[in-house]
C-alpha positions as MATLAB code, in Angstrom:
seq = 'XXXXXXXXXXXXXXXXXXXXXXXXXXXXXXXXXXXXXXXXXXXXXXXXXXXXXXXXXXXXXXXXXXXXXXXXXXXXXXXXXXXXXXXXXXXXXXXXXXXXXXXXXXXXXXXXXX';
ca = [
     132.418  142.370  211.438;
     134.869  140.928  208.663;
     133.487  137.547  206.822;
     135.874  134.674  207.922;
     134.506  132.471  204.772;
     137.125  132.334  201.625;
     137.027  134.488  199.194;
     134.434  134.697  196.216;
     137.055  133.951  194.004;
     138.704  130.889  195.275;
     135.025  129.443  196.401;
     133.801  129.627  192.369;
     137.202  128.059  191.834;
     136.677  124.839  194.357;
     133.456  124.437  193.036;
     134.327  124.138  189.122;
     137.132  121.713  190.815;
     134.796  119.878  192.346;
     132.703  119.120  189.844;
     135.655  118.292  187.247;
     137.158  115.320  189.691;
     133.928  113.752  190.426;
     133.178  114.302  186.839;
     136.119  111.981  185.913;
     136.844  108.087  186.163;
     138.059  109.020  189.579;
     135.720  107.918  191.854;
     135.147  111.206  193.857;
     132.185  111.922  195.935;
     130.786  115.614  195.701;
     132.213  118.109  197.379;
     130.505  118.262  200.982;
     130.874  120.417  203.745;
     132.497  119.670  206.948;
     134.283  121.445  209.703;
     132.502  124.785  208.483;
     134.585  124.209  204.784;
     133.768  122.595  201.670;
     136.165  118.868  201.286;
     136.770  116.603  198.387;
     136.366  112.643  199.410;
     137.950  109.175  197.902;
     136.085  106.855  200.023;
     135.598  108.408  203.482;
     139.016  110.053  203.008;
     139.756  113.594  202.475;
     142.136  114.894  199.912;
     141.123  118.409  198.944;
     139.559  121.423  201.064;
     139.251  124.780  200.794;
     140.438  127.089  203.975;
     138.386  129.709  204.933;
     141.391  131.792  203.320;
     140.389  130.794  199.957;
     143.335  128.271  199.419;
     143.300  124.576  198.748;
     144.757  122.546  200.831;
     145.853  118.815  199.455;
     146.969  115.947  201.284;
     150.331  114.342  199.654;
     153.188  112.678  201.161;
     155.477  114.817  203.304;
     158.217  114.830  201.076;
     156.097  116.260  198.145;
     154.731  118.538  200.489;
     158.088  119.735  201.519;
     159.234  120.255  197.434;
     155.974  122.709  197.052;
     156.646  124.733  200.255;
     160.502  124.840  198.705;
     159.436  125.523  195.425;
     157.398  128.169  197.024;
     153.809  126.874  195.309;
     152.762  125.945  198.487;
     152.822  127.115  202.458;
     152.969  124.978  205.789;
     148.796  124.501  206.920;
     147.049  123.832  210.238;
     143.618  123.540  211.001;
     143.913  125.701  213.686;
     146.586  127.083  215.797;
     149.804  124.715  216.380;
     151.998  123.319  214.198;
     151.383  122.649  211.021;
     150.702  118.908  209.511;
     153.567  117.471  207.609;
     150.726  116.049  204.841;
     149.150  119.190  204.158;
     149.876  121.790  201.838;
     148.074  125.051  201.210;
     148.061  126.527  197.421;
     146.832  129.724  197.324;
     144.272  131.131  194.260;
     147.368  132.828  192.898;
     148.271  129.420  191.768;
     144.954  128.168  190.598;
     146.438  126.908  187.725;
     148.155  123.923  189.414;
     144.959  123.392  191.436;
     143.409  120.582  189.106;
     146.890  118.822  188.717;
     147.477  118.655  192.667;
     143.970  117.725  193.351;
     144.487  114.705  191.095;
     148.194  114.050  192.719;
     145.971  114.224  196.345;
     143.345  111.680  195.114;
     145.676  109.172  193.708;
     147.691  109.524  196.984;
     144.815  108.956  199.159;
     142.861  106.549  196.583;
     146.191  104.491  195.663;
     144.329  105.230  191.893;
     145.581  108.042  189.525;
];
């Protein structure tokens, strides 16, 4: 049977992520696990995870959300099946390079703190 956990790649990735925001002035608490994924918290709020597809998913206002999907940086995510959330945007490793800069766009979003 397949593994439904993300990719080795993207997993390293989240985890060096991880590290560098709580490593900053920005008030992050360690990456924990939750809802069978790893999460980034401001408080008791989530801003970052990583899908068991190996993409992060960041939580920004719906308009930004809509530019990335437009821009084509980003896709429509869902938890599960349905629709997707209007707040969420998945960025897949392919774009890893962006991944530190939206993290920091989703905690200042969700912290009201850059």
């Amino acid at each position: 049977m397949p593994s439904r956990s993300a990719p080795e790649a993207s997993k390293q990735r989240f985890a060096q992520l991880a590290e560098e925001m709580a490593r900053g002035d920005l008030g992050v608490s360690a990456h924990r696990k939750g809802f069978g994924t790893r999460s980034m918290f401001v408080g008791r709020k989530m801003f970052a995870v990583l899908d068991k597809s190996g993409e992060l998913v960041v939580k920004l206002p719906p308009v930004r959300v809509a530019a990335l999907i437009a821009s084509g940086v980003g896709r429509p995510w869902n938890p599960g099946a349905g629709t997707p959330l209007k707040e969420y945007v998945a960025i897949s490793i392919e774009y890893e390079s962006q991944w530190t800069a939206l993290a920091r766009e989703a905690r200042a979003h969700m912290g009201g703190t850059s």
